[in-house]
N, C-alpha and C positions, 0 to 999 in steps of 0.2 A: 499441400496446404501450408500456407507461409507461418510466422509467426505474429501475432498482432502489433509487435512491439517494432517488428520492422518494415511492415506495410506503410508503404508509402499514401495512400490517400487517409492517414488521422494525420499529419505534418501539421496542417495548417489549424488544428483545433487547439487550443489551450489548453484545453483536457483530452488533449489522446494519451494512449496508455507510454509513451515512450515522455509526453512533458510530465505527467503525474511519478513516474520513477524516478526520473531528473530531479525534479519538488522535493522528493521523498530524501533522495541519497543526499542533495544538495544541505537541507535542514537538518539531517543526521552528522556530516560532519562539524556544521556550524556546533551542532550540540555537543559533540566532542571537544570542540576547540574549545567551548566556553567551560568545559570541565577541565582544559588543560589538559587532554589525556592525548599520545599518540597512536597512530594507527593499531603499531606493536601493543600499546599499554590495552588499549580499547578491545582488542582481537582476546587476547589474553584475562582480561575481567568478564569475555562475555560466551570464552569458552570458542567462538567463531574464528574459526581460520585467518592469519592475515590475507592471505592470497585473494579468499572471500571478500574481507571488507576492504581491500585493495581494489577489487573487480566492482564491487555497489559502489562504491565512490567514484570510479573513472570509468566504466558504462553501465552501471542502472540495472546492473544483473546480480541478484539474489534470492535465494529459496527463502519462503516465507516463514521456516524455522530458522533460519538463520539470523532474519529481518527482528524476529521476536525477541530472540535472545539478544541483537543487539539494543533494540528498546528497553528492555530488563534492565541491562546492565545503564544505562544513559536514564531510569525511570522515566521512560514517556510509552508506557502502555496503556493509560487512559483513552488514547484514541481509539483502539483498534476494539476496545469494548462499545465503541456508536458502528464500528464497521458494520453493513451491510443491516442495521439496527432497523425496526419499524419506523415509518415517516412518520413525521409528523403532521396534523393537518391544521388548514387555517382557517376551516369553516366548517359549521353541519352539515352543509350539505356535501361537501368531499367524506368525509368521515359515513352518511349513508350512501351514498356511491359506491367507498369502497365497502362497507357492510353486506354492500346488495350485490357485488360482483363475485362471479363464483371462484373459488379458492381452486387454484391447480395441486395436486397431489404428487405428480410426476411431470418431467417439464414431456417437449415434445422431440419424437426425433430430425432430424435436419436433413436427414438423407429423400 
């Protein structure tokens, strides 16, 4: 089983998971910059390895603890409080749709 980040058939989507980490690391250092802070200073305020935020910035590889802690430190954890958040709807009748469809408990196996 490959990785999804290196499978080549998301390439051509704007939102495959390799452009959305790109997006991510890309705007995280802009936001460094605009604090003025170096890679050294940034790693060091946010407790995250340099080596780490040397690797998200120049391929888009990062554990999601480490991803947090560097938000912490940059104050942009607002976002990840919508992450995976309830949708929004834009009608009643979506809103009984979902009402009326049944709620899974546990997902399903793939095997």
């Amino acid at each position: 089983m490959t990785n999804i980040l290196s499978d080549n058939d998301y390439q051509l989507d704007a939102y495959n998971p390799f452009a959305i980490a790109q997006g991510i690391a890309t705007r995280l250092q802009q936001r460094r910059l605009e604090h003025n802070l170096t890679q050294d200073a940034l790693a060091n305020r946010s407790g995250v390895s340099l080596g780490s935020l040397k690797r998200f910035e120049q391929h888009y590889e990062i554990s999601l603890k480490n991803l947090l802690l560097l938000a912490v430190a940059l104050d942009c954890t607002a976002e990840f409080a919508e992450l995976f958040a309830n949708r929004h709807f834009n009608s009643i009748e979506e809103v009984l749709k979902a009402k009326a469809a049944k709620t899974r408990k546990r997902g399903r196996s793939s095997v």
